[in-house]
C-alpha positions in Angstrom: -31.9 -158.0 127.3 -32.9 -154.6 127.8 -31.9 -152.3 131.1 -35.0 -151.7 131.9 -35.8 -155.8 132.3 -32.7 -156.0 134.6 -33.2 -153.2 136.9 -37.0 -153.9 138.0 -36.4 -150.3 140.1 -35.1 -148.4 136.8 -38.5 -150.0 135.1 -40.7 -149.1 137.6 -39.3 -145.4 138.2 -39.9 -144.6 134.5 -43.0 -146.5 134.0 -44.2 -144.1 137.5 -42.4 -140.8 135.9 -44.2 -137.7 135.1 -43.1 -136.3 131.6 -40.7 -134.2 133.2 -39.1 -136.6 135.8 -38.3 -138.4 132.5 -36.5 -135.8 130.6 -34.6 -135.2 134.1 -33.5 -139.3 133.8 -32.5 -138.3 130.2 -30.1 -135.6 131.5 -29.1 -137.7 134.3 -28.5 -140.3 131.8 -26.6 -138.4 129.0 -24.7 -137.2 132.0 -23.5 -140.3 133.8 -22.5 -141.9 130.2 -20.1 -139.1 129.7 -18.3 -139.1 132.9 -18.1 -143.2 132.6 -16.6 -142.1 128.4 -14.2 -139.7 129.8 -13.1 -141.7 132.9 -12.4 -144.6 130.2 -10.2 -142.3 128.0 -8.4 -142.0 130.9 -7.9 -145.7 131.2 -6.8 -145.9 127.6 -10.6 -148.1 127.0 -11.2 -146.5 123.5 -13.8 -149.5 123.1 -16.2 -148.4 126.6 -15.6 -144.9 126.1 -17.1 -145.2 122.4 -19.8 -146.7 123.7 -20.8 -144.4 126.2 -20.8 -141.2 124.5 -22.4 -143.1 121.5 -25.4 -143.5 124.2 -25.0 -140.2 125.4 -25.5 -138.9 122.0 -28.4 -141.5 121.6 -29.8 -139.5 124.7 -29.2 -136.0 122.9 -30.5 -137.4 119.7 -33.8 -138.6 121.5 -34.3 -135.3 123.2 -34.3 -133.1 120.0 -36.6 -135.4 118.4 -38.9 -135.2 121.2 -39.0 -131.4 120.6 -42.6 -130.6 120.4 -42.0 -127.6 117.8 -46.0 -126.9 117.6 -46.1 -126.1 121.2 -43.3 -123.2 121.0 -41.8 -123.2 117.4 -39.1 -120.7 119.1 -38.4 -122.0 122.1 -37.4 -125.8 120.7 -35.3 -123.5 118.3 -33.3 -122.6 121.2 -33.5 -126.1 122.8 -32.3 -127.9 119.7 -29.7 -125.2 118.9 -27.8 -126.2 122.6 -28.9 -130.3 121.7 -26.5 -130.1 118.4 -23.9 -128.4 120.1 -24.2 -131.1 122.3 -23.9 -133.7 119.9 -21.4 -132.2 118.2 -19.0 -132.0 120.9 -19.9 -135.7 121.9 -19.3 -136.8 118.2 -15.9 -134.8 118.1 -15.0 -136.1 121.5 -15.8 -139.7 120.4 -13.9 -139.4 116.9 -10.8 -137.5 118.9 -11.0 -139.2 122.6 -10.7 -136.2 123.5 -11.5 -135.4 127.3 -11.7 -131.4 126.6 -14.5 -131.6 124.3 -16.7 -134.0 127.4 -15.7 -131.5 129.8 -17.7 -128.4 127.4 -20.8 -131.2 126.9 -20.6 -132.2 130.7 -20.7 -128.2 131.4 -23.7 -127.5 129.4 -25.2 -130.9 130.1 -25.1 -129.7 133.9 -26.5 -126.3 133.5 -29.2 -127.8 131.6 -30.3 -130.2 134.0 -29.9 -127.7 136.7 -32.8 -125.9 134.9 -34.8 -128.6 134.5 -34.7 -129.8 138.1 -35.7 -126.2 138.8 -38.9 -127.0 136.0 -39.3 -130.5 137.5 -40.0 -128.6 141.1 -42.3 -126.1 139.9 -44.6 -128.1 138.3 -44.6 -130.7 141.3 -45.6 -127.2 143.3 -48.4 -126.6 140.5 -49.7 -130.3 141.0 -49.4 -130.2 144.9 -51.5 -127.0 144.7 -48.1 -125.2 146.4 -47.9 -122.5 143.5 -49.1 -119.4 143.8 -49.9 -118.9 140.1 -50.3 -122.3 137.7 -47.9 -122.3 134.8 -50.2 -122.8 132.1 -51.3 -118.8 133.8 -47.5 -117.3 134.0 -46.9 -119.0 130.4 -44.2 -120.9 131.8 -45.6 -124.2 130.2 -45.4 -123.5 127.0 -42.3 -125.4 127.0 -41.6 -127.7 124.1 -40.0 -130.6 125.3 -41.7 -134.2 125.2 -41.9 -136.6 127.9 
């Protein structure tokens, strides 16, 4: 059984998303699957922490596909450069249960959800008629992510 059929609320909230509220779940996701990875490495639960930061890099993984490369070729360059660091240092934490190497992800991870919380805001702005100037004037949605 899928999550999605378990949680009714989970289904709902992503069947109700905007493209970008998604992408924030994704981060949200990837994020809380490496904290529950590194707390079991802790516990010595080589077995849960496996599969966590095998999701996590499932979420990664799903992200840089989603790159939408015809939209702003250089832009999902960038993007996907920071998504396989990401997955590398999931994949080398996974292979080494090795806490250090969640902690760089989980650092990046952050940042990168920070920013696209700040995205997420703007264009609820834009839609709410809030914004001063609409992205798609200021160039700022030329951004190449999916949703």
């Amino acid at each position: 059984m899928t999550t999605a059929v378990e949680n009714p609320y989970l289904r709902d909230a992503v069947l109700t998303a905007t493209p970008e509220q998604l992408h924030l779940m994704l981060y949200d996701g990837a994020i809380r699957f490496c904290n529950q990875a590194r707390d079991a490495i802790g516990r010595k639960d080589y077995e849960t922490s496996f599969e966590k930061l095998t999701r996590a890099q499932n979420i990664i993984l799903e992200m840089q596909n989603g790159l939408r490369y015809d939209i702003n070729p250089e832009l999902c360059d960038r993007v996907s450069a920071i998504y396989s660091f990401l997955y590398r240092k999931l994949l080398q934490a996974n292979v080494n249960r090795n806490v250090q190497e969640i902690d760089d992800a989980l650092r990046v991870l952050q940042v990168e959800r920070e920013t696209w919380q700040i995205l997420v805001d703007k264009a609820n702005r834009v839609r709410e008629g809030e914004a001063d100037t609409p992205p798609e004037q200021s160039g700022e949605a030329k951004f190449c992510a999916s949703g």
